[in-house]
N, C-alpha and C positions, 0 to 999 in steps of 0.2 A: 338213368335218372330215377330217384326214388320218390318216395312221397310221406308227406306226415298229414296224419291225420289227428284231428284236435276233437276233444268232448267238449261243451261249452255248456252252464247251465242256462236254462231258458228264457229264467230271466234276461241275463246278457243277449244271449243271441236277440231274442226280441228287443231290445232297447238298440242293439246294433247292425239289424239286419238289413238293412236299407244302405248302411255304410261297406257293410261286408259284400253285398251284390256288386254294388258298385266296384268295390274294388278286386273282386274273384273276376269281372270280363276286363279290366281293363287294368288294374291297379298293379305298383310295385310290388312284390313279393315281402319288403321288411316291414312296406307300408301295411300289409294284408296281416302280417306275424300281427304285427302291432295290436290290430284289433283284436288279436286273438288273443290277447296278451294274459285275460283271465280263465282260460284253459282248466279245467282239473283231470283232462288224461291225456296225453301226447303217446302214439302209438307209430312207430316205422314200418312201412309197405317196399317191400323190397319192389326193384323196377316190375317185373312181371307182375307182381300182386296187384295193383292199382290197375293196369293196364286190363289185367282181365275181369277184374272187378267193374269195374266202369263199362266195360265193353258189355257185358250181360245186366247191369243193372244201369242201364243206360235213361231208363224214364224219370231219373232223377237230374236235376240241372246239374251241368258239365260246361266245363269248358276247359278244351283238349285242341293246343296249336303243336302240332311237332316242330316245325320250323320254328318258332319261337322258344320251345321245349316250358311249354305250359301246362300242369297236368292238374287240375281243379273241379271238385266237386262241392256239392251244398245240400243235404239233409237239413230242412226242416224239424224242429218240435214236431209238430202236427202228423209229420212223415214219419217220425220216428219208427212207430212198432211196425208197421210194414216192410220198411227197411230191414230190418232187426231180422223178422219173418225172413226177407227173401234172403237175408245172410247168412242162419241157420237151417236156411231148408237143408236136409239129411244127402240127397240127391246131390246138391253143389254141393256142399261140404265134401262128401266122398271124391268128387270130381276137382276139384282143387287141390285137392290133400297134396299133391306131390310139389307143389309149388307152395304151399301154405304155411308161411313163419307169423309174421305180424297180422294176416288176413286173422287167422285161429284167436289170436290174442284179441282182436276188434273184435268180432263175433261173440267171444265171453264177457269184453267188458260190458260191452252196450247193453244198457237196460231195456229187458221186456217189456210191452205192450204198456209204456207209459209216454208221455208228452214231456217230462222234465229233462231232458238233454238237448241241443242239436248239435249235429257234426258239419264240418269243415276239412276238406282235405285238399291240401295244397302241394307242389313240387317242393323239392329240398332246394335248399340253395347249391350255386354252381360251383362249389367249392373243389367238388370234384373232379371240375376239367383241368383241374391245377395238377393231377397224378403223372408223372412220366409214362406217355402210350409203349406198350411192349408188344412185341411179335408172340404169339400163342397159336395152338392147337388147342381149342376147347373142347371137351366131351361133354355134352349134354343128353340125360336117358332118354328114353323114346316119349314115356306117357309126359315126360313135362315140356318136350320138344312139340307134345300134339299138342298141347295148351299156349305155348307160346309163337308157335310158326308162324302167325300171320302178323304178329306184331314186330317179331324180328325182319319179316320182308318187307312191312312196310317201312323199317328203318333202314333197311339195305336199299329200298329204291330212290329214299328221301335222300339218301349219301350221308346220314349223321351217323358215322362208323363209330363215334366215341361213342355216342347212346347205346347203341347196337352193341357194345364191348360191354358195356356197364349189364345191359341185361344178359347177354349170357354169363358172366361171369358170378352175376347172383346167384342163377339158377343152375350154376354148371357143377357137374358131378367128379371133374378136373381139369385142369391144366398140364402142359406143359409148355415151357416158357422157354425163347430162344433169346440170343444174343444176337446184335446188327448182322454179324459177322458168320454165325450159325444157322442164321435165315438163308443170306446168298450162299452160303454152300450146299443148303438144304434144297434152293431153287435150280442150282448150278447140276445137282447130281440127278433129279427130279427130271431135267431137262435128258440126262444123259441117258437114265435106268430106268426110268417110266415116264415117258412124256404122255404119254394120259392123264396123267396127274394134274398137269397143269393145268387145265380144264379146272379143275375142281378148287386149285388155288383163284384162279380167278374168279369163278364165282361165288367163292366166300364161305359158304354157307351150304350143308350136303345132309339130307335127311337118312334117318336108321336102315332104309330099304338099300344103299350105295354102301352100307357100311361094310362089309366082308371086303367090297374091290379094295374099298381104297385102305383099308388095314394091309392087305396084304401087300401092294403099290410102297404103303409107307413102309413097308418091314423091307425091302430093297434098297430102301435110303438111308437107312436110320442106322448108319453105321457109327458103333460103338466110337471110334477114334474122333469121330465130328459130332456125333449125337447122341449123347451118352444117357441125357435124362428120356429123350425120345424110345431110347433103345429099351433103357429100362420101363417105358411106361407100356411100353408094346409087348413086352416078356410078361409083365407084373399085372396089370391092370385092363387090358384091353380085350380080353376074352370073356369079361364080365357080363355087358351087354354088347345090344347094335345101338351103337351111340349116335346121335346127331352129330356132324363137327361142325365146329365155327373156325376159319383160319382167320385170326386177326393180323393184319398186316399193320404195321407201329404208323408207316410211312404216311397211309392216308390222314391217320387222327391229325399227324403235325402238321399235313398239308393244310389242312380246313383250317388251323388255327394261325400258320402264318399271316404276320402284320395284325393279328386280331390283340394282342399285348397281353393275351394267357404266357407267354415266354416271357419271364422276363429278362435272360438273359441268354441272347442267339450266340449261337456258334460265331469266335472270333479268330481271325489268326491275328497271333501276338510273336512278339522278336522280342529277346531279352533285351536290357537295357546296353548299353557301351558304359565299358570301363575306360575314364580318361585317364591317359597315359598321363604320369606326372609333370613332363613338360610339360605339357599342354594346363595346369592345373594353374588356380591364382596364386601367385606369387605376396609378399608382402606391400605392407600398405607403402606407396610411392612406386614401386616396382611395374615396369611397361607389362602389361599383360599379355597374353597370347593369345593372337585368335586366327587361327588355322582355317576358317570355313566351314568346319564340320561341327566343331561345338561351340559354346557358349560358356565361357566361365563363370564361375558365383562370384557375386559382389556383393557383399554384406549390406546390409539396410541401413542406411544411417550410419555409415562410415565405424569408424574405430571406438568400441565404447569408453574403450580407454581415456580418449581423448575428451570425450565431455566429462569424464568425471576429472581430469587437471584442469581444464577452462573452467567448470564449478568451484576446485576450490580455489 
C-alpha cells in the first residue's frame, strides 16, 4: 500500500481544516481526495517511504489502522518549517537514502521555514488488490531490509500477505517469479534435497545473516530443467549481496480474498454445449416435433412471419 501526499495552500487548508480532520480519523478516502481537490503538488511515497516516515516523525497527527489499511497524516501551516527541518535533517536524509524515491522529491518540494503550505497524506486507493497474486522469491539488500524489517513483520504477524507483497516488491532489488505449477515442484524437490529449506518457506520472510545457507539450499533445487529463471538468477545475480528473502506464496493473498468480490470471476468448470443431432431438430411449421427428454427444441416467437404478413394483406 502506498501513499499520496498532497501540498495544499493555506489558505485552503485553514478554511477546510476542521472538514479534513474529521474526515482523516474517520472519513471515506474519495470523500478525503475531495477536499483535497485544490492541491498544487501531489507527490507518490512508495509503501516503505510513508511507513518509515511516520514511524520517526510520529509527533505529527496520524492515523495508522493496518487492519483497515489506513495510512494518514496532517501537517499543519503552523507545523510547517519544523516538519521541513526534521525531513531535511542531513542525518535522516543519509539514513533513508536507500529506500528514498518520492520521500527525496517531498523534502525538495516543501518550502522552508514558511507557514504558506500544509500537507496531507493519505493511503492510495485499493486498486491494487485487483493485481493477480504470484509466487516469488524476493531479493531485498541488507541496508533497506534494516530500514524496513519491522514493518514487514508486523505485516507477516497481522496476516496481510498482499500488503507485505506490495512493500517488498517496492523496495526489492529483484525478483524471480514462478508459475502454479514451478512452485510445487520447487516445494516437491525442497522436500526431497534440502528439507531445511522448508523451514524457511514457511516462515516467509529470512534476514541477510541466513543468506549464504539458504543460497546454497536453493542452488540444490534450482534445476535448470524446472527452474530456469531461478537457475539463472542464482548464476547471474546472487553473489551480489547477502540479501533478505521474501518467499511470496500466491495462495495465501487469494485465500484472504475469497468471497470478499476482488475476483470477479472464480474458477468455473464448464462442458461445452451439445450439438443437436438433426432428428432431434424442429421440423416445419405444422410438423409433430420431437422431444426426446434430453433437449428442447426452438420455437419461434410468434409463429411463422410469413403468415402475418398474408393475414395483413
Amino acid at each position: 500500500m502506498r501513499a499520496r501526499a498532497y501540498q495544499i495552500p493555506s489558505e485552503v487548508y485553514r478554511e477546510l481544516e476542521a472538514q479534513i480532520l474529521e474526515q482523516l480519523r474517520d472519513g471515506d478516502l474519495v470523500q478525503l481526495r475531495h477536499l483535497l481537490g485544490d492541491h498544487d503538488l501531489e507527490i507518490e511515497l512508495l509503501s516503505g517511504e510513508w511507513r518509515v516516515m511516520m514511524y520517526e516523525l510520529s509527533d505529527y497527527y496520524q492515523v495508522i489502522d493496518l487492519q483497515r489499511r489506513l495510512a494518514r497524516m496532517v501537517v499543519g501551516p503552523d507545523e510547517l518549517a519544523d516538519f521541513v527541518d526534521a525531513l531535511r535533517d542531513p542525518g535522516r536524509l543519509e539514513r533513508w537514502r536507500p529506500i528514498s524515491f518520492g520521500l527525496a522529491d517531498l523534502a525538495d518540494a516543501l518550502p522552508a521555514g514558511t507557514d504558506l503550505v500544509g500537507l496531507v497524506i493519505t493511503e492510495e486507493a485499493d486498486d491494487w488488490l485487483w493485481a493477480e497474486p504470484v509466487y516469488e522469491i524476493v531479493a531485498i539488500r541488507p541496508e533497506v531490509f534494516a530500514l524496513l524489517e519491522p514493518h514487514m513483520r508486523a505485516l507477516l504477524l497481522s496476516g496481510d500477505h498482499a500488503a507485505l507483497a506490495r512493500l517488498a516488491e517496492d523496495h526489492a532489488e529483484g525478483c524471480v517469479e514462478f508459475s502454479p505449477e514451478q512452485w510445487r515442484v520447487l516445494l516437491r524437490h525442497t522436500r526431497e534435497r534440502a528439507p531445511e529449506l522448508m523451514s524457511v518457506f514457511e516462515a516467509k520472510l529470512a534476514g541477510p545473516k541466513d543468506y549464504v545457507t539458504i543460497r546454497e539450499a536453493l542452488e540444490l533445487v534450482a534445476d535448470p530443467r524446472f527452474q530456469p529463471s531461478l537457475d539463472a538468477w542464482l548464476r547471474v545475480h546472487a553473489s551480489i549481496a547477502e540479501y533478505a528473502l521474501y518467499f511470496r506464496d500466491a495462495s495465501l493473498e487469494r485465500r484472504e480474498f475469497d468471497g470478499s468480490g476482488l475476483h470477479q470471476l472464480p474458477t468455473r468448470s464448464t462442458q461445452p454445449l451439445r450439438i443437436i443431432p438433426p432428428e432431434e431438430r424442429a421440423g416445419s411449421v405444422g410438423e409433430q416435433l420431437a422431444v426426446t427428454g434430453k433437449t428442447l427444441p426452438l420455437v419461434p416467437v410468434g409463429g411463422d412471419r410469413s403468415d402475418e404478413g398474408s393475414s395483413g394483406s
